[in-house]
C-alpha positions as CSV (number, residue, x, y, z in Angstrom):
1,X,0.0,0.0,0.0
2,X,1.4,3.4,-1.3
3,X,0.3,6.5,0.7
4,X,-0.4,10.0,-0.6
5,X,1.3,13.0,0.8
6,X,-2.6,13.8,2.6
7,X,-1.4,11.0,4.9
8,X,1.2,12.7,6.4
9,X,4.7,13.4,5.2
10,X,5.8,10.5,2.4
11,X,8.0,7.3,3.7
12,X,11.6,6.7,2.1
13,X,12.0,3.6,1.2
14,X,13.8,1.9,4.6
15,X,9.7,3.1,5.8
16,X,8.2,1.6,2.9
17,X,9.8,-1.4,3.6
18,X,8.7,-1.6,6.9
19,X,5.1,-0.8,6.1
20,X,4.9,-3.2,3.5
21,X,5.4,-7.0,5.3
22,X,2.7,-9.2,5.4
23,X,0.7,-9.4,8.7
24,X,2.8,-12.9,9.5
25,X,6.3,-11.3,9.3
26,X,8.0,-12.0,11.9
27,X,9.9,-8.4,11.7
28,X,13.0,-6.4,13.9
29,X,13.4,-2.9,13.1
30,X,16.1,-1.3,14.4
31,X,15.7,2.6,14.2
32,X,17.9,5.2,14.8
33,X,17.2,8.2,16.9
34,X,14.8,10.6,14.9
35,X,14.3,8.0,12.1
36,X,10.3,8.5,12.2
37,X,9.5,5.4,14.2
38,X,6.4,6.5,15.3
39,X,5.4,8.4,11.8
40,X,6.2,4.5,10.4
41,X,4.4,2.6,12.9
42,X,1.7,4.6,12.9
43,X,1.8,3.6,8.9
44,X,2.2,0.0,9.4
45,X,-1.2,-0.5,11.7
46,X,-2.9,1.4,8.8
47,X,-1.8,-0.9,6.2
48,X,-2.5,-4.4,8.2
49,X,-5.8,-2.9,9.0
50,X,-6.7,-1.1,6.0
51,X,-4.7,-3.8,3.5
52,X,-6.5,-4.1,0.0
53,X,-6.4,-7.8,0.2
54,X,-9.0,-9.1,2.4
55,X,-7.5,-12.0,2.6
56,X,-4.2,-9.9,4.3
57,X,-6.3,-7.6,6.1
58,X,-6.7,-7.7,10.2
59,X,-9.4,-6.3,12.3
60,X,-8.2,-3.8,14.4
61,X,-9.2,-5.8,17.5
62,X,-6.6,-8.3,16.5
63,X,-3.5,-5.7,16.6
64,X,-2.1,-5.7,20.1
65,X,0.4,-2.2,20.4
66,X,2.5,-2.1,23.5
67,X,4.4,0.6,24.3
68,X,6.4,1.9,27.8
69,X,4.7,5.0,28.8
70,X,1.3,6.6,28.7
71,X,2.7,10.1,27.2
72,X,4.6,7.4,24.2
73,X,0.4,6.0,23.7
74,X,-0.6,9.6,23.7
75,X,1.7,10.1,20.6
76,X,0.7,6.6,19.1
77,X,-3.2,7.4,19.5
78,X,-2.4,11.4,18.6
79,X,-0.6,9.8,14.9
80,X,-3.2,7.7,14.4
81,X,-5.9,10.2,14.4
82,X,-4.0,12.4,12.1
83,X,-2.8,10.0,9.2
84,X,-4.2,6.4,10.5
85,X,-7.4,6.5,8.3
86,X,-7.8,2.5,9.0
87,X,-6.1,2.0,12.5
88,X,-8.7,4.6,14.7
89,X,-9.8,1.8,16.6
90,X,-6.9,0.0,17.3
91,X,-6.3,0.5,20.8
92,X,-2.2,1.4,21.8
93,X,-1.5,0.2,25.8
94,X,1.1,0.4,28.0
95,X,2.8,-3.2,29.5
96,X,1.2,-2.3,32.7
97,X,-2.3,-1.3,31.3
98,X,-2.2,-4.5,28.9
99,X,-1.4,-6.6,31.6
100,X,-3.5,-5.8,34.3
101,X,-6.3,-6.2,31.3
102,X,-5.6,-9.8,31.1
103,X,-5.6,-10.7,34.3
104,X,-9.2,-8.7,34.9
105,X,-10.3,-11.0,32.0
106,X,-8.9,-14.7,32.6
107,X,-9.4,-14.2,36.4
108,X,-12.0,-11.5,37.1
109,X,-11.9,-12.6,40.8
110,X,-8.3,-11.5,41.5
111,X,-7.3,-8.5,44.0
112,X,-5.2,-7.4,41.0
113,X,-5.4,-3.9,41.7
114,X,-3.9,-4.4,44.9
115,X,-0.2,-6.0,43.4
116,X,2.5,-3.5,42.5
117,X,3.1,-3.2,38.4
118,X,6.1,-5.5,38.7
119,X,3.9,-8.0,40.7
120,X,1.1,-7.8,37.7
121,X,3.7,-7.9,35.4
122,X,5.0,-11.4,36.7
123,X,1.5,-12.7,37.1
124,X,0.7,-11.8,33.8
125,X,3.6,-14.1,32.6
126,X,2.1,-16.7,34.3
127,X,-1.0,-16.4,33.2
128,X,0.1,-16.2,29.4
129,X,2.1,-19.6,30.5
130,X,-1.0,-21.0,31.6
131,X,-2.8,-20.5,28.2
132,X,-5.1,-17.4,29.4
133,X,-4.8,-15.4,26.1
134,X,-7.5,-17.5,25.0
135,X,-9.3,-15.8,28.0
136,X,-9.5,-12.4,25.8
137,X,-12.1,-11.1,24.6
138,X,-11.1,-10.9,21.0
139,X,-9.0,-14.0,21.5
140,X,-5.6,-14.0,21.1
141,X,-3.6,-11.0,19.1
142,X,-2.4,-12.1,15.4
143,X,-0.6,-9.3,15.6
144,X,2.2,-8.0,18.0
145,X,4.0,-4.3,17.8
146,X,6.8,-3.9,20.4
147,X,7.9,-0.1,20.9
148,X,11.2,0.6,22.3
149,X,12.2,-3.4,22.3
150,X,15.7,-2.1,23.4
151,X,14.4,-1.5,27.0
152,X,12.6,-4.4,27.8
153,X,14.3,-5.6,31.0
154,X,13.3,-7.6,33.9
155,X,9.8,-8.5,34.3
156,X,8.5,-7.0,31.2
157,X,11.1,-8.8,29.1
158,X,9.6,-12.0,30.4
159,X,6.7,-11.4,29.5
160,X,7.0,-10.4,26.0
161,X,9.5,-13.4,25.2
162,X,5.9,-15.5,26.9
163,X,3.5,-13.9,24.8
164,X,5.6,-13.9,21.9
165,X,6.4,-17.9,22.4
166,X,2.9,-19.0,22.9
167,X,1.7,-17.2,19.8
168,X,4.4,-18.5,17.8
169,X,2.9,-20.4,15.7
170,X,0.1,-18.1,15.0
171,X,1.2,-14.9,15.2
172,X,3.6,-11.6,13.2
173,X,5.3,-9.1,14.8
174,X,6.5,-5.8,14.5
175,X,9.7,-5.1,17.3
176,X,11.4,-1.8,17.3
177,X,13.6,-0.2,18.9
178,X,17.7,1.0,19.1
179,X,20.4,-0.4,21.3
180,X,22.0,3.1,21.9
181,X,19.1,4.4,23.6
182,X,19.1,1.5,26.0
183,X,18.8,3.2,29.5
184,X,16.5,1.2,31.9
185,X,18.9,-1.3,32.7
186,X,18.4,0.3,36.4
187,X,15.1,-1.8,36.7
188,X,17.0,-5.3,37.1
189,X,16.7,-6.6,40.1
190,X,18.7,-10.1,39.2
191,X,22.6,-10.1,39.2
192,X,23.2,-12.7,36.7
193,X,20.7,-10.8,34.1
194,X,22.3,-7.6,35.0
195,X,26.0,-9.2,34.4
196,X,24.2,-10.2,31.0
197,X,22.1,-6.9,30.1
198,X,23.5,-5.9,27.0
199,X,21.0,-6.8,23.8
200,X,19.4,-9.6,26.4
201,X,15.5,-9.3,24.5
202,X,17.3,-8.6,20.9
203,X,19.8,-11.6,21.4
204,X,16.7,-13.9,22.6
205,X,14.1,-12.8,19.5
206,X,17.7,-13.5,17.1
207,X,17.8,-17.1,18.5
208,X,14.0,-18.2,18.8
209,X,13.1,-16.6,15.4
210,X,16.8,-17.7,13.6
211,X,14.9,-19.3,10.5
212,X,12.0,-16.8,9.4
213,X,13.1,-13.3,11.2
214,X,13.3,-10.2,8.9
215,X,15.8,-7.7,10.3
216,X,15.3,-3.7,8.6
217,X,16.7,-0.5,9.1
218,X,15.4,3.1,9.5
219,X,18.8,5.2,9.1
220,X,17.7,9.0,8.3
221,X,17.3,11.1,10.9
222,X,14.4,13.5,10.2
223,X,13.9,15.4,13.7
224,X,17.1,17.3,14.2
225,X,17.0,19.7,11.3
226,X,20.1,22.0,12.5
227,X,24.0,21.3,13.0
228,X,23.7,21.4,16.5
229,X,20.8,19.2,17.2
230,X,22.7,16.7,14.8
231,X,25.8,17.0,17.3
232,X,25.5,13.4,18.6
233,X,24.1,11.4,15.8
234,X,27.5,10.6,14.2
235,X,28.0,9.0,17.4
236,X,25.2,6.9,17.5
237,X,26.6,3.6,16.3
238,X,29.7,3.9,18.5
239,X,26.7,4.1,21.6
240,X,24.8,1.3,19.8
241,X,27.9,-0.8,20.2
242,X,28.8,-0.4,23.7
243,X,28.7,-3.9,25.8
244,X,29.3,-6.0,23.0
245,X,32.8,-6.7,24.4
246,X,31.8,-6.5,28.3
247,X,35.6,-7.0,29.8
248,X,35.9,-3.9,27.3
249,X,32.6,-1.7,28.1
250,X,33.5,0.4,30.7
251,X,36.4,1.9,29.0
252,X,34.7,2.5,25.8
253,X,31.6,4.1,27.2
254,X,34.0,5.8,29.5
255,X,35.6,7.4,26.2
256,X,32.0,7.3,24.5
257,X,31.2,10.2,27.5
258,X,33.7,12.2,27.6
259,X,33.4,12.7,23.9
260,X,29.8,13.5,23.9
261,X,30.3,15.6,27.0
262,X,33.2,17.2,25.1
263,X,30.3,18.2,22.1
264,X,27.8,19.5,24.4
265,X,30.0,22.2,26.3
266,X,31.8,23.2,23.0
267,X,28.0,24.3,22.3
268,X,26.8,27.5,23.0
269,X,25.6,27.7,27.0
270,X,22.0,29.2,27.9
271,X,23.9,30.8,30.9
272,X,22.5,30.1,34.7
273,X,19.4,29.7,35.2
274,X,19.3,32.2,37.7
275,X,20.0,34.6,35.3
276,X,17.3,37.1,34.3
277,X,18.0,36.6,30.5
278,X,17.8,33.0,30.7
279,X,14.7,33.0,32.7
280,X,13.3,35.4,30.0
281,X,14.8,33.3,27.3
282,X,12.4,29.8,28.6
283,X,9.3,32.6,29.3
284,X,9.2,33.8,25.8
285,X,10.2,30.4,24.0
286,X,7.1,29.9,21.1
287,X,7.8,26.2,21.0
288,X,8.1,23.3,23.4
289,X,11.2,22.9,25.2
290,X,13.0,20.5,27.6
291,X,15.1,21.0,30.8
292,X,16.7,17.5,31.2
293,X,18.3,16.3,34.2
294,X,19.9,13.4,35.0
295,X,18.1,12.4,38.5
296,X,15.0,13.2,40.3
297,X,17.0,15.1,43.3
298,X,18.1,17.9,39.9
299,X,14.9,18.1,38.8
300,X,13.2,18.9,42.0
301,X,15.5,21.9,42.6
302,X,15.5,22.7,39.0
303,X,12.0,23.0,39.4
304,X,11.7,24.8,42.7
305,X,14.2,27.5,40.9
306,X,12.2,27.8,38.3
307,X,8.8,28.6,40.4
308,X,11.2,31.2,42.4
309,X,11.8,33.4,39.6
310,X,8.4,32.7,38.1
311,X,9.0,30.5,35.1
312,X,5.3,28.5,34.0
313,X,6.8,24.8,33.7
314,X,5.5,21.5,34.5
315,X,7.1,18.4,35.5
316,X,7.0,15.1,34.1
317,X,5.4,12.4,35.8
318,X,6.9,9.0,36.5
319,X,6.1,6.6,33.6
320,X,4.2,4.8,36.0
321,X,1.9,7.7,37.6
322,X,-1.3,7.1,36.1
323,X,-3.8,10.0,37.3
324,X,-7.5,9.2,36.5
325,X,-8.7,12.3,34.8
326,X,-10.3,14.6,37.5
327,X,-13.7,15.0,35.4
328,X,-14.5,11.5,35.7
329,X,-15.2,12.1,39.2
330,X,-17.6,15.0,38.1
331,X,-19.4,12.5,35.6
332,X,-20.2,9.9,38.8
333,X,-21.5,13.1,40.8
334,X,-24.0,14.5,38.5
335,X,-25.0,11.0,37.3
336,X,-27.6,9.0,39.2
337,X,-28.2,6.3,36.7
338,X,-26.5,3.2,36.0
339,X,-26.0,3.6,32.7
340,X,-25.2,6.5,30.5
341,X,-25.2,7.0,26.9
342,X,-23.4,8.8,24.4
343,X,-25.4,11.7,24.5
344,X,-25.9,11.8,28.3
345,X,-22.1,11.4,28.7
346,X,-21.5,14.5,26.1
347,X,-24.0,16.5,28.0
348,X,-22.4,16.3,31.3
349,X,-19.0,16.6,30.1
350,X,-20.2,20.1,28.4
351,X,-21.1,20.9,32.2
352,X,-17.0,20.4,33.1
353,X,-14.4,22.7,32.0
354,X,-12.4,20.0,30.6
355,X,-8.5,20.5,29.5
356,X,-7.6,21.8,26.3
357,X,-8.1,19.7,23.3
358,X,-10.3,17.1,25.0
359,X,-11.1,14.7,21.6
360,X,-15.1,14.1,22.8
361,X,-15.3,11.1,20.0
362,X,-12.1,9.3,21.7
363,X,-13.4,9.7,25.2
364,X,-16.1,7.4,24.8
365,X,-14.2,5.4,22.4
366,X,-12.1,4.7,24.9
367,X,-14.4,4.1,27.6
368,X,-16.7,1.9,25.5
369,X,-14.2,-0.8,25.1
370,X,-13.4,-0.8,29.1
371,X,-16.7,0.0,30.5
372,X,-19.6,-1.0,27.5
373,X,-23.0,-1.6,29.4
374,X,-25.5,-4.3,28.6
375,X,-27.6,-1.9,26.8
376,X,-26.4,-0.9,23.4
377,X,-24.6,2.1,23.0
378,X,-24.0,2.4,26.7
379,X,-21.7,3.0,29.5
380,X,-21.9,0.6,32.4
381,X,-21.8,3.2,35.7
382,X,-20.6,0.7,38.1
383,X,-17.4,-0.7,35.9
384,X,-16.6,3.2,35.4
385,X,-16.6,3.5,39.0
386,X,-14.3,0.7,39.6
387,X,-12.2,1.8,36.9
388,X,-11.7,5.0,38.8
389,X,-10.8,2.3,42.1
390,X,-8.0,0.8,40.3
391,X,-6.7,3.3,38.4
392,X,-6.9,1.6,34.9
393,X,-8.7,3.9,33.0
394,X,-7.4,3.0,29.2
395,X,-4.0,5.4,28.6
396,X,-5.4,7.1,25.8
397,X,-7.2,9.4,28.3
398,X,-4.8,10.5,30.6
399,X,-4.8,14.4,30.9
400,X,-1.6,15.8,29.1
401,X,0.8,17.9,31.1
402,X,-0.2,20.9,29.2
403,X,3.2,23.4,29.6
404,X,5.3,24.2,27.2
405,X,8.7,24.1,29.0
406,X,8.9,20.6,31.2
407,X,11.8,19.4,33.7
408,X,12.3,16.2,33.2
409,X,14.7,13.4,34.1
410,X,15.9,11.7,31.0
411,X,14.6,8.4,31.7
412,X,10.9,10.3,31.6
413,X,11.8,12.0,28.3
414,X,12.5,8.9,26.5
415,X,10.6,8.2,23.4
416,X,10.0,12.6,23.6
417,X,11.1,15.3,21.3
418,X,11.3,19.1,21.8
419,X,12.0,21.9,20.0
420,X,14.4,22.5,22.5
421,X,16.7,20.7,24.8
422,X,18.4,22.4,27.8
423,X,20.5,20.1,29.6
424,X,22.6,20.4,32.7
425,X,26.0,19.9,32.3
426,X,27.3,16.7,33.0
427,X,30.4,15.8,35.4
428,X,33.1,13.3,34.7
429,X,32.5,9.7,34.9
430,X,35.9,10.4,37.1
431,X,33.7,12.6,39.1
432,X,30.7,10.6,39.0
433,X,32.7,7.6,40.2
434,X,33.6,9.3,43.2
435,X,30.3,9.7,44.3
436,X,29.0,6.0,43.3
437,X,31.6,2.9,43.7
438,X,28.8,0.9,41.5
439,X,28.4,3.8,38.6
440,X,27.0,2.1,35.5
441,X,29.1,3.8,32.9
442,X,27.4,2.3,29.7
443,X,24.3,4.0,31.3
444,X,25.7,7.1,31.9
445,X,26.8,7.1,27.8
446,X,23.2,5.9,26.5
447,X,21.8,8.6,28.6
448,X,23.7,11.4,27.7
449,X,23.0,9.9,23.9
450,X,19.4,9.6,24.3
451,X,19.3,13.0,26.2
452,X,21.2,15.1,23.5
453,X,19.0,13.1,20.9
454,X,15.9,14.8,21.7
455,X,16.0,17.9,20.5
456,X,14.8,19.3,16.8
457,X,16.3,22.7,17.0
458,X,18.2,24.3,19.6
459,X,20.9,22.3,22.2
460,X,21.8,24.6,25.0
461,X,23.5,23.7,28.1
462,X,23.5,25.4,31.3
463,X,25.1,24.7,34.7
464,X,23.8,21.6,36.6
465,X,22.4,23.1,40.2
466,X,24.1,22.1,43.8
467,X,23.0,19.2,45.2
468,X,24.7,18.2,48.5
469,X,22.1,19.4,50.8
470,X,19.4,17.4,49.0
471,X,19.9,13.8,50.8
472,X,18.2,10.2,50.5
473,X,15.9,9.2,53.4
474,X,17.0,5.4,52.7
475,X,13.5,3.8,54.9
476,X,11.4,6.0,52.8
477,X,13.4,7.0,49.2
478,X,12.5,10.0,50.2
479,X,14.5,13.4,49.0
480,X,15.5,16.1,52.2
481,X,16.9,19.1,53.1
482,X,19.7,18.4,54.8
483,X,21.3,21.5,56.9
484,X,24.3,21.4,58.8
485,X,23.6,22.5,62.6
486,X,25.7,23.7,65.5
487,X,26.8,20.3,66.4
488,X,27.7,19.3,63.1
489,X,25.4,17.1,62.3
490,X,22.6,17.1,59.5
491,X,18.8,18.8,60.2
492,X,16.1,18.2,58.4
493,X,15.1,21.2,56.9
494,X,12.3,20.0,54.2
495,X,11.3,16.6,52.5
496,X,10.2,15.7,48.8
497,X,6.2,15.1,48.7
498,X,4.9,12.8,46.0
499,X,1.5,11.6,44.4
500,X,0.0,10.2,47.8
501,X,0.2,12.3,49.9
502,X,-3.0,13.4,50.1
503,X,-5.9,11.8,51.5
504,X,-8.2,10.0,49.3
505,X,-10.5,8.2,51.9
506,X,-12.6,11.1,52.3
507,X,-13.2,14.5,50.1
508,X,-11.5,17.6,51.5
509,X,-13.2,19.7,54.2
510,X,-16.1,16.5,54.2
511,X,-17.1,18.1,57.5
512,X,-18.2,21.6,56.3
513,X,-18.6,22.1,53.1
514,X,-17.0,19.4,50.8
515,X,-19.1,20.4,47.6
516,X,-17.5,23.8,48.1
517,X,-14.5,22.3,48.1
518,X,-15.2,20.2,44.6
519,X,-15.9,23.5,43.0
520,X,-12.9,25.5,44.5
521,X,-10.7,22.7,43.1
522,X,-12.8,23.0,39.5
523,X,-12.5,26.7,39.5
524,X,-9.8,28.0,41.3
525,X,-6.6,25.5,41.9
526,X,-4.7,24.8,38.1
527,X,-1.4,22.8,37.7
528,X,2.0,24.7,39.4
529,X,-0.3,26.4,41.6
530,X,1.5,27.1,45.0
531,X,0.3,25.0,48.0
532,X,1.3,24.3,52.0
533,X,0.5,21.5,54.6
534,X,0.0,23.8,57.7
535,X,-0.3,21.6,61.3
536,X,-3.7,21.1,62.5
537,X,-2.9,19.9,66.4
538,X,0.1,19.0,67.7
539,X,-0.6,15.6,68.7
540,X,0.3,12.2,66.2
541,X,-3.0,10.4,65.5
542,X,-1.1,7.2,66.3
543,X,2.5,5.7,67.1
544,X,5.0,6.7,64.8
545,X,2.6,9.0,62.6
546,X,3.4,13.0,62.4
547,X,-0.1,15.0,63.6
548,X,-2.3,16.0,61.2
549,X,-1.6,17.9,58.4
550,X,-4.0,20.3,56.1
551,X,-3.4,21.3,52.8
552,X,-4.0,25.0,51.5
553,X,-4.6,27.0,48.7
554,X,-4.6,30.5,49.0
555,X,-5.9,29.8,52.3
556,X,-8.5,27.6,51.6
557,X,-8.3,23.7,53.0
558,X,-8.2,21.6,50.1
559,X,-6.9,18.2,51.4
560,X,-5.7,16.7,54.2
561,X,-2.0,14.8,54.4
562,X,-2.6,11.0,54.0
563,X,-1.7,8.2,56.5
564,X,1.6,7.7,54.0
565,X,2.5,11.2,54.4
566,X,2.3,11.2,58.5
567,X,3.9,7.9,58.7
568,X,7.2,8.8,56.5
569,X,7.3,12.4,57.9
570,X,7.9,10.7,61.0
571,X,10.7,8.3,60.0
572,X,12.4,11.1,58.8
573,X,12.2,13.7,61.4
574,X,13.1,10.9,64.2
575,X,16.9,11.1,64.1
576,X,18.6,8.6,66.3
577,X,16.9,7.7,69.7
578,X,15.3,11.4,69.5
579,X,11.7,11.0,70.4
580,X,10.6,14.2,71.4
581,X,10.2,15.5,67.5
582,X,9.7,18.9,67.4
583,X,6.6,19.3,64.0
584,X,7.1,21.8,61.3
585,X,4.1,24.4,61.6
586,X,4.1,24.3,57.9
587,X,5.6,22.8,54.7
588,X,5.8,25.5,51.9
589,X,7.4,25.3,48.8
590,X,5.1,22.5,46.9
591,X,3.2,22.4,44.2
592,X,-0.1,21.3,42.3
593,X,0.9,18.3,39.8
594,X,-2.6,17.9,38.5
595,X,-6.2,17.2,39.9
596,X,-7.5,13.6,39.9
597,X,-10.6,11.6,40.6
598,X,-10.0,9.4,43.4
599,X,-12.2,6.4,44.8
600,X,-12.7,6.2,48.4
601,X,-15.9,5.3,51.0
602,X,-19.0,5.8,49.2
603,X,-20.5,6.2,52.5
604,X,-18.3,9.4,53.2
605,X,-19.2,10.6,49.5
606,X,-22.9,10.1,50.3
607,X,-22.9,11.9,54.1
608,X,-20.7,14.7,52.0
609,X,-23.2,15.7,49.7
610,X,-21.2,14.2,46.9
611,X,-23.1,11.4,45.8
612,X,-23.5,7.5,45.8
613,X,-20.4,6.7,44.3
614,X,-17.9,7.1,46.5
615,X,-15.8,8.4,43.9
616,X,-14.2,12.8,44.1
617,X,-11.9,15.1,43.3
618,X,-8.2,15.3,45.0
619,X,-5.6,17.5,44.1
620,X,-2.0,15.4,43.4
621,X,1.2,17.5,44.6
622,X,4.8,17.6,44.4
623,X,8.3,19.2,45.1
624,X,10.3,19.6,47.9
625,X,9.0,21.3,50.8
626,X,10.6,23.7,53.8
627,X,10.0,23.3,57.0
628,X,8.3,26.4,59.2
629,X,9.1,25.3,63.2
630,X,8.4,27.2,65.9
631,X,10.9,30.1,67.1
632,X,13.8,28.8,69.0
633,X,13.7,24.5,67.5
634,X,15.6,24.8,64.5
635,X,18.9,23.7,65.9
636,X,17.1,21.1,68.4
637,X,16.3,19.0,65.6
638,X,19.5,17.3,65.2
């Protein structure tokens, strides 16, 4: 199938040649950073859907798409609508979200919302091992398209390499993906596969698929379109190669650094970001653009600077954050009925002020397929409920972080492209070593690849920020302040707050006026917004629990700290065999992420006012917070 240029911009031939294979191919694509994977991909559903054989075509239910992160699915699904005339209802998941999905349907009496992803993961696998693909609802997938193949690790390598060996005799695939932007190596847990990292999934689909597997190419980079975006392209291979020899890797990707690191400061530098003309340069920037760091801890100060001096940014969520969008909560308020229709669902949603670009037609799309009632052309009200419960609304929905400029760690940026790309200088591995005995270096070389790969336009690089007084809370992984006192030894000053931390069991201010409260958040409280816990007493609810804490907006009570919250707050303030903890006042300095819809009692939604569901608004905050104590305890808190 040939496209015209109304499709989107025309494939070269190394596309073509993807697009092309028979729905039975079993097919490795290795593409380079830029390459138009997705523009490709996006291609390839649309022919096996669309294909003018009949005989070749597939029905979109039979295309399973798996890809890492929800923002990566927000791109897919975004690509499709544009230029996928035949793949609109093919439906792009996450690992996670596709995983959790089949254990829902092959054992519908599981607590599977209460396992961790990396326990559903490796319950999935066992489940595919145990035949329940046949459980699905449109049976098993003839179809399989892999995205970024090069970072399957761990638990989600095993279960691809399942899935992909009990549909071997029945099933294509697609896998893409490119060795030198291999960077989540971090997430295995076993020492002999870590030992063995390198190419682990690629070297397994060689081997099993030896006698029928087509390998292609996608070689032209088509997102960097100046010299200085293209800066670390020609290095690309080098990267791709680094590991093959492991006696050897550490040297080369030592070199492999230092020469990319070399590139990046011999380009021009942004200045500090305290500066006023830098600040003014990410203000008045007309397209999107990326500050990348290399951790969490830089990110959250990166960020903090930034709200100082009043620059509009948002930060990327972890891959695995899944928010449910905060107007599903305002559907289940207004609705009474057990079912809801297209048109009811429309109405109340034109009752919401939704975020930009809300696609109506997707929306219930999207919740038909996870939530279709027994009447026709309905929404079941209950299953949307529960949806909310587990937090497994279909990725397609999530809310976008809407900003322009984002701080993000590499590792969330992957798969991302920006006009763009600001990144923090990086040390030496020399100096990096000195800091970690166990420093990957490989890692440290893909990362700085992939991170200096991003960008379309502009590569600028400013000075990375101080980070010695930011400290791990090892109990918790928890970020602090960390001050020196009189005695020498480190206060706590502040601590990192995360999605969590406030309470979902009830709706804020439930006692007064929590309707109020559902409307304030709706009308008044937008992402980056400033926020503070402030103490309500000053006694713990329970043993080793902080007091209560409420959170504010502008001065009005929005939420109240969650059990999580108290409980870590308290292992790290209690320093030693100190037991007499003296409790910041307030915490200041943090931030509104986003709003979500949260499930908790329907008995404290009903005596709320907020109906039968159980199901509200809460906001979701980060940053790292500072600590207010009363005059005179500062240095007592050793």
């Amino acid at each position: 199938m040939i496209f015209s240029s109304e499709d989107g911009p025309a494939l070269t031939a190394e596309q073509q040649a993807v697009v092309d294979q028979p729905w039975d191919t079993r097919l490795l694509v290795t593409a380079g950073a830029g390459t138009g994977k997705t523009h490709t991909l996006v291609r390839r559903m649309d022919t096996l859907v669309g294909h003018i054989d009949p005989d070749e075509a597939l029905e979109a239910s039979e295309l399973l798409v798996l890809s890492f992160s929800r923002a990566a699915v927000r791109e897919l699904r975004d690509r499709i609508a544009r230029h996928g005339e035949h793949a609109r209802r093919v439906r792009v998941q996450t690992f996670d979200s596709w995983a959790y999905s089949l254990l829902v349907q092959a054992y519908p009496d599981g607590e599977w919302s209460e396992l961790s992803f990396d326990e559903r993961i490796r319950a999935a696998t066992d489940a595919i091992e145990k035949g329940a693909l046949d459980s699905l609802e449109a049976g098993p997938p003839a179809h399989v398209i892999v995205d970024e193949v090069q970072d399957l690790v761990g638990a989600r390598r095993e279960m691809v390499e399942s899935l992909l060996d009990r549909l071997q005799d029945s099933c294509g695939f697609t896998l893409v993906g490119d060795p030198a932007q291999a960077i989540y190596d971090f997430q295995i847990e076993d020492p002999e596969e870590y030992a063995d990292r390198t190419d682990l999934f690629l070297r397994w689909v060689r081997v099993s698929y030896a006698d029928d597997l087509m390998e292609l190419r996608l070689t032209r980079n088509f997102r960097s379109v100046t010299l200085e975006a293209r800066t670390a392209l020609p290095l690309g291979p080098a990267v791709q190669g680094i590991g093959s020899a492991p006696e050897g890797a550490d040297a080369a990707a030592e070199r492999l650094h230092g020469e990319l690191r070399e590139l990046l400061l011999d380009l021009p530098g942004l200045g500090a970001l305290t500066d006023a003309f830098t600040q003014d340069s990410l203000r008045s920037f007309p397209g999107t653009c990326a500050i990348l760091t290399r951790d969490n801890r830089q990110a959250l100060l990166v960020s903090e600077l930034l709200h100082t001096h009043g620059v509009p940014h948002a930060v990327r969520r972890s891959l695995q954050a899944r928010p449910v969008p905060y107007w599903v909560a305002e559907v289940l308020r207004r609705t009474e009925a057990a079912t809801l229709t297209e048109e009811r669902l429309r109405e109340l949603l034109g009752g919401i002020p939704l975020p930009e670009g809300t696609d109506l037609d997707r929306v219930w799309r999207a919740l038909r397929v996870v939530a279709r009632g027994t009447g026709r052309g309905t929404l079941d009200v209950t299953r949307l409920r529960r949806l909310v419960a587990e937090r497994r609304l279909p990725d397609e929905l999530a809310d976008p972080e809407p900003a322009q400029l984002i701080v993000s760690t590499v590792h969330r940026a992957k798969g991302l492209e920006f006009d763009r790309v600001v990144l923090l200088a990086p040390p030496t591995i020399a100096e990096l070593r000195r800091r970690n005995d166990e420093l990957d270096v490989p890692a440290e070389a893909r990362a700085l690849y992939v991170a200096m790969t991003r960008v379309r336009e502009d590569l600028y690089r400013v000075a990375a920020p101080e980070t010695v007084t930011l400290l791990r809370h090892k109990p918790t992984g928890r970020w602090y302040r960390g001050v020196p006192n009189q005695r020498q030894k480190w206060r706590r000053d502040g601590v990192e707050v995360r999605a969590g931390d406030v309470c979902a069991l009830e709706p804020a201010d439930a006692v007064n006026d929590a309707l109020g409260a559902q409307s304030y958040l709706l009308e008044h409280v937008r992402p980056g917004d400033a926020v503070t816990f402030r103490l309500r007493e000053a006694l713990p609810m329970g043993p080793e629990q902080s007091p209560r804490y409420a959170l504010l907006h502008e001065g009005r009570e929005i939420g109240d700290a969650s059990e999580v919250f108290r409980s870590q707050l308290y292992s790290v303030l209690k320093v030693g065999t100190t037991w007499d903890i003296r409790w910041p006042e307030e915490i200041s300095g943090l931030r509104i992420d986003c709003l979500e819809s949260v499930a908790g009692s329907p008995a404290a939604g009903a005596n709320a006012g907020l109906g039968n569901h159980g199901v509200w608004i809460a906001p979701r905050i980060s940053g790292i917070g500072r600590f207010r104590r009363p005059a005179g305890t500062e240095e007592e808190q050793g």
